[in-house]
C-alpha positions in Angstrom: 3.7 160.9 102.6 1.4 160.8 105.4 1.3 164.0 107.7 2.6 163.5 111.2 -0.2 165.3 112.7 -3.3 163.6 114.5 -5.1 166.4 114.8 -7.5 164.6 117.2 -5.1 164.4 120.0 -4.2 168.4 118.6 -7.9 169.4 119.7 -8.3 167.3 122.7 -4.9 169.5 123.7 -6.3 172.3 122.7 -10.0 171.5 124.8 -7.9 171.0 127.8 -5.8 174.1 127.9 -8.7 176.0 127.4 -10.8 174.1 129.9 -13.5 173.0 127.9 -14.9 169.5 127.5 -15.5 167.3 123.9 -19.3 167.5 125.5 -18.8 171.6 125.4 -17.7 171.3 122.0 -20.0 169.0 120.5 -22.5 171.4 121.9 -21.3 174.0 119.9 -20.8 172.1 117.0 -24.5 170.3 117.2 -23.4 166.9 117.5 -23.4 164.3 119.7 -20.8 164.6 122.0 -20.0 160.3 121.9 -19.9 160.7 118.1 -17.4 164.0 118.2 -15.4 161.7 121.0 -15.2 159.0 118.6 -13.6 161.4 115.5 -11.4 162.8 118.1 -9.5 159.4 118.0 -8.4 159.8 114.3 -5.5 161.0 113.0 -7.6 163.6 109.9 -10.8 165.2 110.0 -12.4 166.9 107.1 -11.7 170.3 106.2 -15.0 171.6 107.1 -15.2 170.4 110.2 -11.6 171.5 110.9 -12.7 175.1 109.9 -15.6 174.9 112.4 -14.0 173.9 114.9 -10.9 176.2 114.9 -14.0 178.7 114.6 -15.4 178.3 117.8 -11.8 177.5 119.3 -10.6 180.7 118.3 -7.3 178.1 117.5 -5.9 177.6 113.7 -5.6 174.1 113.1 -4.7 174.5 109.6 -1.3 176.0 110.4 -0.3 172.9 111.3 -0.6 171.2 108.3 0.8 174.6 106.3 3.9 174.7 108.3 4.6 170.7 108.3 3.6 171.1 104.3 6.5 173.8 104.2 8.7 171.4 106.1 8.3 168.7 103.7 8.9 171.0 100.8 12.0 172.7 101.9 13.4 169.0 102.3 12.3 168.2 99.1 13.9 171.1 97.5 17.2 170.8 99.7 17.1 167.3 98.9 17.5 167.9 94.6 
């Protein structure tokens, strides 16, 4: 089951309410702000660079994915 989650568009949200450019980011992250623009686009990202990044947003991107995960196995459970 794939995740409905692009957690690209969930940091470019996040970036916005908090005012700050991908440029300000990729800053932060030491990377080239067209390259960080480009992984924005996709729908996963890898765990480490999730954990950096909801590091210097001060934003916990994993809670996403726990509370869909939880979702999916209270259907799954209900479901039996």
């Amino acid at each position: 089951m794939n995740p409905s989650i692009h957690i690209g568009e969930e940091i470019r949200n996040c970036l916005v309410a908090q005012k700050r450019s991908v440029a300000w980011l990729a800053n932060h992250l030491g990377c080239d702000p067209s390259c960080l623009r480009k992984a924005l686009k996709n729908s996963y990202i890898t765990t480490d660079s999730l954990f950096r990044i909801s590091t210097i947003l001060g934003n916990d991107f994993f809670t996403r994915y726990s509370q869909l995960l939880t979702e999916n196995m209270y259907r799954a459970n209900y479901a039996r």
